[in-house]
C-alpha positions as CSV (number, residue, x, y, z in Angstrom):
1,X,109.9,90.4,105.9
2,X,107.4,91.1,103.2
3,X,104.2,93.1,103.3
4,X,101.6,91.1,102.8
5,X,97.8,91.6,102.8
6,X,95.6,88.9,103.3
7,X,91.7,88.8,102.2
8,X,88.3,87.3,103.0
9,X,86.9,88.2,100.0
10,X,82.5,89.0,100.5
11,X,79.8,91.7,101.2
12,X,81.5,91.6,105.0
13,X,85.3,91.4,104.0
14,X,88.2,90.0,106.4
15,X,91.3,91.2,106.2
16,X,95.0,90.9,107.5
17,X,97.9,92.6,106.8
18,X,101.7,92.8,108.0
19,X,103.6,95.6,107.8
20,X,107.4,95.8,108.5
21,X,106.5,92.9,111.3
22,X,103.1,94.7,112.8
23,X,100.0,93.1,112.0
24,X,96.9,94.2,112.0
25,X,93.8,92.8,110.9
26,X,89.7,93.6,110.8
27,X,86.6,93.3,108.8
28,X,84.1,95.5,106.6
29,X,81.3,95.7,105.2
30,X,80.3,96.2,101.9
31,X,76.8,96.0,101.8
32,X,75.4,98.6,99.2
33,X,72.4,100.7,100.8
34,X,69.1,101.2,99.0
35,X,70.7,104.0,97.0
36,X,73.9,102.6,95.9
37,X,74.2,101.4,92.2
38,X,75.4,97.8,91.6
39,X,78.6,98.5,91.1
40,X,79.2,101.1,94.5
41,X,80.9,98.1,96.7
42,X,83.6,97.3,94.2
43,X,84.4,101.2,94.1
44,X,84.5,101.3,97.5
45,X,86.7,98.0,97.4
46,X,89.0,99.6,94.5
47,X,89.3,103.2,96.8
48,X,89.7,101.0,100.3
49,X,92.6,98.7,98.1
50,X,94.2,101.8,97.1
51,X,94.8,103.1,101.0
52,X,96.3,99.8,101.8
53,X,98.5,99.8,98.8
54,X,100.2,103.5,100.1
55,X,102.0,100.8,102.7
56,X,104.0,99.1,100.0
57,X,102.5,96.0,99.6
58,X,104.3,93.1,98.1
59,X,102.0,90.8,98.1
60,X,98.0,89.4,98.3
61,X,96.6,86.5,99.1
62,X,93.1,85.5,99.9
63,X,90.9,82.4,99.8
64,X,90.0,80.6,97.1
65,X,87.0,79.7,97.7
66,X,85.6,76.6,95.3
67,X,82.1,76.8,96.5
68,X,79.3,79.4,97.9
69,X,76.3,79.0,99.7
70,X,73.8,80.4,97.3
71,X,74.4,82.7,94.1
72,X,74.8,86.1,95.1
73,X,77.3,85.2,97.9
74,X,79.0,83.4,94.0
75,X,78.7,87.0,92.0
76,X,79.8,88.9,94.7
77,X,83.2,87.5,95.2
78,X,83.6,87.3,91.4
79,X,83.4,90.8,91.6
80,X,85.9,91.5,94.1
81,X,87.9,88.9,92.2
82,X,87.2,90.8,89.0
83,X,88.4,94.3,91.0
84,X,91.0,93.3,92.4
85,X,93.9,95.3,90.7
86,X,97.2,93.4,91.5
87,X,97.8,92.4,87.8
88,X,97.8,96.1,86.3
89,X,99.8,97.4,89.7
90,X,102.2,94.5,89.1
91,X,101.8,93.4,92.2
92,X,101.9,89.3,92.7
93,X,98.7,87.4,94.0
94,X,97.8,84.3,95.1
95,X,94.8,82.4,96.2
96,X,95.0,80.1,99.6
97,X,92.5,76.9,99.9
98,X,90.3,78.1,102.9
99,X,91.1,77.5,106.5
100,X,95.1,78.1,105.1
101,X,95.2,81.9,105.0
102,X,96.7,82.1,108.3
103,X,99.6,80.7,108.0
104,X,100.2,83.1,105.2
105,X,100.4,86.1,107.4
């Protein structure tokens, strides 16, 4: 069975993953405080990528989502699109349509 880790991609960021058979899921928030710079949630994104990587991944998928509600809901998940570092790990990704992601897990 593959490791997989599946993503909600926004400022409050679901996520799913199975490992080796185990799954386990949550959410998290990225919401920068009044003293963060612009760019502080896709670092944090990038460093909490990197501690789900150390479980071998194999694969990511999340939802492609074709329309937001307003435009910074738009920027943001460009941003975690943008962030995202699958292409130079070599590591395959694929978005879902919405309401799919499930039965990707």
């Amino acid at each position: 069975m593959p490791n997989i880790l599946a993503l909600d991609l926004g400022t409050t960021m679901g996520w799913a993953m199975a490992i080796g058979g185990s799954i386990s899921s949550g959410s998290l928030s990225f919401k920068p405080t009044h003293f963060d710079s612009l760019s502080c949630r896709y670092t944090r994104f990038q460093r909490w990528l990197g501690t789900k990587a150390s479980h071998g991944l194999n694969d990511v998928v999340f939802e492609a989502v074709r329309r937001h509600q307003g435009t910074i809901a738009s920027q943001t998940y460009g941003g975690f699109m943008a962030t995202m570092w699958c292409d130079s790990e070599g590591l395959p990704y694929e978005g879902v349509p919405v309401g799919t992601i499930a039965g990707s897990i």
